[in-house]
C-alpha positions in Angstrom: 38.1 -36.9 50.7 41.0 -35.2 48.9 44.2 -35.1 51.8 45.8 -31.5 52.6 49.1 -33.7 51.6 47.9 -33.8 48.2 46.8 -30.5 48.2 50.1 -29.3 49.4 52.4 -31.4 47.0 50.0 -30.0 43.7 50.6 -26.3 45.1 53.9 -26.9 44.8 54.1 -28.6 41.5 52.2 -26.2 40.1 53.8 -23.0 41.6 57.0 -23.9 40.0 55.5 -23.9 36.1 52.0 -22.3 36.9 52.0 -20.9 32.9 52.7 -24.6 31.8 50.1 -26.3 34.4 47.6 -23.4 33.5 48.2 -24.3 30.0 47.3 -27.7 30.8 43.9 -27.1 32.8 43.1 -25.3 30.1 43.4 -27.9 27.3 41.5 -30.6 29.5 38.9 -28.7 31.0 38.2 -26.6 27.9 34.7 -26.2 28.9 34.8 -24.8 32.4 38.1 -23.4 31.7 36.3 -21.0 29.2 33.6 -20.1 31.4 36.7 -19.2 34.4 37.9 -16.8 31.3 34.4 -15.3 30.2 32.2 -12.2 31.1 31.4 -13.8 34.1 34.7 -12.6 35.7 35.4 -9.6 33.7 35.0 -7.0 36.5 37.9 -9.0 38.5 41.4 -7.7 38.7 44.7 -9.5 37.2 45.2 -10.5 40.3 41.9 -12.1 40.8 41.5 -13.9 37.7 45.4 -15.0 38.4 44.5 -16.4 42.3 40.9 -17.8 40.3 42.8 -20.2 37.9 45.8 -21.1 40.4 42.8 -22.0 43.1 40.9 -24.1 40.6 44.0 -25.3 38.8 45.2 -26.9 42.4 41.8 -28.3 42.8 41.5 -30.1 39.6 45.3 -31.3 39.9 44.0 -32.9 43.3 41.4 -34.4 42.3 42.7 -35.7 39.2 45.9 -37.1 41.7 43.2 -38.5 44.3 40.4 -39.5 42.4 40.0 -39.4 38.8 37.5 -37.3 39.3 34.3 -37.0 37.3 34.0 -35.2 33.6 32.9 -31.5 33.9 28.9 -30.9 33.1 28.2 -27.4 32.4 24.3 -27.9 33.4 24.9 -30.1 36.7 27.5 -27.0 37.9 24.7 -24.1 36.8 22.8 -26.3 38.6 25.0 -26.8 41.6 26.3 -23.1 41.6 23.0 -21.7 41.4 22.1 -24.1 44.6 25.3 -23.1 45.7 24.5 -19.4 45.9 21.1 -19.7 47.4 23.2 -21.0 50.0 25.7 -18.7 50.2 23.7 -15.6 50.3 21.7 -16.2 53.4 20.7 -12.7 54.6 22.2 -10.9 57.1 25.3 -13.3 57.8 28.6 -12.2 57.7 31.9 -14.0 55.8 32.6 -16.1 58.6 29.0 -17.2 59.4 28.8 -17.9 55.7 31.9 -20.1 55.5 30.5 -22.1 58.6 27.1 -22.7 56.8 29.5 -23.7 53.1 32.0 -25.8 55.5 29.0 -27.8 57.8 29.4 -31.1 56.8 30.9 -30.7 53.7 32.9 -33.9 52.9 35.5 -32.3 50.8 36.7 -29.6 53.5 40.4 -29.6 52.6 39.8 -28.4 49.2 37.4 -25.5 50.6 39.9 -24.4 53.2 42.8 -24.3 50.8 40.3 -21.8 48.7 39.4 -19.8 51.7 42.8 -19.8 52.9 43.7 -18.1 49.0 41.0 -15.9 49.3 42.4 -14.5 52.9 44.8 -11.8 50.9 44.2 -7.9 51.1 44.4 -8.1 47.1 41.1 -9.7 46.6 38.0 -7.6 47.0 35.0 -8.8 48.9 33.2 -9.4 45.1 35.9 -11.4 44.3 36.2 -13.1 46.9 32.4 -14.2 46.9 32.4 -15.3 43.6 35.6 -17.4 43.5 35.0 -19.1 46.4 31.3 -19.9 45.2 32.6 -21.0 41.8 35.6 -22.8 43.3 33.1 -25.5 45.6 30.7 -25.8 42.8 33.3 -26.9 40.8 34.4 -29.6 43.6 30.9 -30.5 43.7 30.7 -31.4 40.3 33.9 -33.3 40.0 34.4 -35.5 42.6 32.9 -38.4 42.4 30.4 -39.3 45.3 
């Protein structure tokens, strides 16, 4: 399990030269880095697509620092984010029951809260908000090593 101390010391390291770190996440994870930059997120604001890559940028730093973590599959996370949204989109439950149905359980809990905890800002829209977070624990999923 990745440690909130590790999740705290990348969000600083990477606050104080995001463009450079963003840079970086971008040159090693070329392929999931593309999909973060495709169609798929074209209706999301600046400010989205900005929280997006600092949210998944942290996560990969702290796996990376923790772990190692495993090399990014583009069919295991369709795979995984399409289970992943099953999941999510069990009718008729709000935000919060949804986040207690994601969090039950779910080994890697610190990385999930730190994503919830970005997504708790009156500048991301409820679409946005979905999506990132649903994208954000696929891509845990399919990175840490189990």
């Amino acid at each position: 399990m990745i440690k909130e101390s590790t999740i705290d010391q990348e969000i600083e390291l990477v606050s104080n030269k995001v463009d450079e770190n963003i840079l970086d996440f971008v040159s090693e994870e070329k392929t999931f880095s593309g999909y973060l930059l495709g169609d798929d997120f074209h209706l999301l604001s600046e400010v989205e697509k900005e929280t997006m890559l600092f949210i998944h940028l942290v996560i990969y730093r702290s796996i990376l620092k923790e772990e190692k973590g495993k090399e990014f599959d583009p069919k295991k996370f369709q795979a995984i984010e399409d289970k992943n949204w099953e999941q999510f989109n069990w009718k008729g439950k709000s935000w919060k029951e949804k986040m207690d149905l994601m969090f039950d359980g779910y080994k890697e809990e610190e990385l999930l809260a730190f994503t919830e905890d970005m997504l708790n800002d009156e500048s991301i829209s409820d679409l946005a908000r979905e999506l990132i977070f649903v994208t954000a624990k696929s891509y845990i999923d399919v990175k840490i090593k189990n």
